[in-house]
DOFIVO-885082 format. One record per residue (C-alpha): residue number from 1; z negated, x, y negated. Coordinates in pm, 1 decimal, padded with zeros to 6 digits. Layout:
+-----+----------+----------+----------+
| pos |       pz |       px |       py |
+-----+----------+----------+----------+
| NUM |        Z |        X |        Y |
...
+-----+----------+----------+----------+
This chain:
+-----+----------+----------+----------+
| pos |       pz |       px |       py |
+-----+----------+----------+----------+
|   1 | -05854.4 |  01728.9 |  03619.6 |
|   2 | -06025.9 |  01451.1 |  03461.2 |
|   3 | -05931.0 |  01120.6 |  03280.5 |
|   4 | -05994.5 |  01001.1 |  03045.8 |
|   5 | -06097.2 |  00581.3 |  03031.5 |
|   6 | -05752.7 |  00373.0 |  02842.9 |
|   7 | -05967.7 |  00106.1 |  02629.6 |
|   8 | -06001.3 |  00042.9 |  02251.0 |
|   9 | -06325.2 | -00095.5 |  02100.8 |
|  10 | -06287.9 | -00295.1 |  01793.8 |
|  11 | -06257.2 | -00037.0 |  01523.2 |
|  12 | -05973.1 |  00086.3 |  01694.9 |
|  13 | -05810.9 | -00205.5 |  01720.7 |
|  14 | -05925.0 | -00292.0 |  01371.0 |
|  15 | -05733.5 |  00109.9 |  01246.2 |
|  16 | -05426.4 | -00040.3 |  01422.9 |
|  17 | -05429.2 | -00367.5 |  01209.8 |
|  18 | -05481.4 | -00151.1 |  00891.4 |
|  19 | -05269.7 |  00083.9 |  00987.5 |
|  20 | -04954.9 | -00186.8 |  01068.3 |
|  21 | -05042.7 | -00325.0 |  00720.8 |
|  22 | -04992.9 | -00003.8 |  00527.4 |
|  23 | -04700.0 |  00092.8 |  00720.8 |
|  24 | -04543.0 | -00241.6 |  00656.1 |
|  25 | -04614.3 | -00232.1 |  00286.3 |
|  26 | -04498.7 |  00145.7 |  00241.2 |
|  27 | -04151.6 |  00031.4 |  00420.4 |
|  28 | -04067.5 | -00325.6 |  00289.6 |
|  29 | -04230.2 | -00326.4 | -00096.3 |
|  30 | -03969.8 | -00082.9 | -00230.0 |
|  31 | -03675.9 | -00259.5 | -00079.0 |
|  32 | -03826.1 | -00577.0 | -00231.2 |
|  33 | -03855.5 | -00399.3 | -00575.0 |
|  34 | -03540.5 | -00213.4 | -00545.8 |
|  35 | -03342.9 | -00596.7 | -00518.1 |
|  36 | -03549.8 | -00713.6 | -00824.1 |
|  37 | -03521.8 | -00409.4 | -01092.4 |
|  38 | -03171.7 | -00239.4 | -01103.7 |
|  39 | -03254.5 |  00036.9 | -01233.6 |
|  40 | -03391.0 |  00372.3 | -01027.3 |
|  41 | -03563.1 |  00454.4 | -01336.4 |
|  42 | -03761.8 |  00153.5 | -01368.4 |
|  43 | -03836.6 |  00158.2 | -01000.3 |
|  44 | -03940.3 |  00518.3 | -01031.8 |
|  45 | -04182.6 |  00374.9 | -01350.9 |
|  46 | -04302.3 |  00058.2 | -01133.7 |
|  47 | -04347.1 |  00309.2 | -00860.4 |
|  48 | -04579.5 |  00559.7 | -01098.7 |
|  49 | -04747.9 |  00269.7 | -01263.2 |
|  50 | -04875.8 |  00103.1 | -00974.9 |
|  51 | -05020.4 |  00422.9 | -00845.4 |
|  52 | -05183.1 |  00508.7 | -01140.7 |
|  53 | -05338.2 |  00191.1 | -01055.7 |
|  54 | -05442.8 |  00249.0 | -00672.6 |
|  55 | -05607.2 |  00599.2 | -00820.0 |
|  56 | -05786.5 |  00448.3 | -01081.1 |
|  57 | -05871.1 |  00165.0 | -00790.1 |
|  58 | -05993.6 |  00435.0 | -00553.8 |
|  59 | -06211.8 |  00684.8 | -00826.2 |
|  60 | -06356.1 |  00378.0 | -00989.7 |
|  61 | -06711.9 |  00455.3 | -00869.8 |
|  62 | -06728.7 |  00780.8 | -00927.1 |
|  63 | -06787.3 |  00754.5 | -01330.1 |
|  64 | -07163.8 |  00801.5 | -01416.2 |
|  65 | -07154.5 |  00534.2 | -01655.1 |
|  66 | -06999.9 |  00319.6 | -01388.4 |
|  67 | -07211.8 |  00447.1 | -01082.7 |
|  68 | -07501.5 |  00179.7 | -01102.2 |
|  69 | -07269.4 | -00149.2 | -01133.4 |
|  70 | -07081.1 | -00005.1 | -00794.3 |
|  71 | -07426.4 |  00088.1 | -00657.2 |
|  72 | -07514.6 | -00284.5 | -00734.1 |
|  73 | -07179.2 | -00398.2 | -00574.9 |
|  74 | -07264.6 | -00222.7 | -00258.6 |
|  75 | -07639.0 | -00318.9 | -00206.1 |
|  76 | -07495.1 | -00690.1 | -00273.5 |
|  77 | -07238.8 | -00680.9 | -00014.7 |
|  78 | -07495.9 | -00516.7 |  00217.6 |
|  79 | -07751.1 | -00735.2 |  00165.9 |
|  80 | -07500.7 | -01065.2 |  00185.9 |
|  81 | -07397.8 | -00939.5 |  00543.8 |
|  82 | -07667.1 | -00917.8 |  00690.8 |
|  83 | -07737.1 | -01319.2 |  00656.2 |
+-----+----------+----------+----------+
């Protein structure tokens, strides 16, 4: 039987960060939201509203009219890291 090496490089220690973050947000935001609105409705509508936001967040670059500013975004960012 073989084993297998226990280390983590730094992209998975970089996944575990990440991955703490989200967790934490998913499991304390709506308890903070739920002590500021009273009413499930409105948390159900701040809830909706802010991932209406994340999706149009996430499929911003995939317009055609919008393609060549993220395009530009991307060689800029790529460019600046490299010094």
């Amino acid at each position: 039987m073989t084993t297998l090496d226990r280390r983590l490089g730094p992209l998975d220690a970089a996944a575990i960060v990440v991955s703490n973050v989200i967790g934490g947000g998913i499991f304390f935001t709506p308890i903070l939201v739920a002590q500021l609105v009273p009413d499930p409705r409105a948390i159900l509508l701040i809830w909706m509203i802010g991932g209406a936001f994340a999706f149009m967040g996430a499929m911003s670059c995939r317009f055609p009219a919008r393609r060549s500013k993220c395009r530009a975004r991307r060689l800029s960012r790529s460019s600046s890291s490299r010094g």
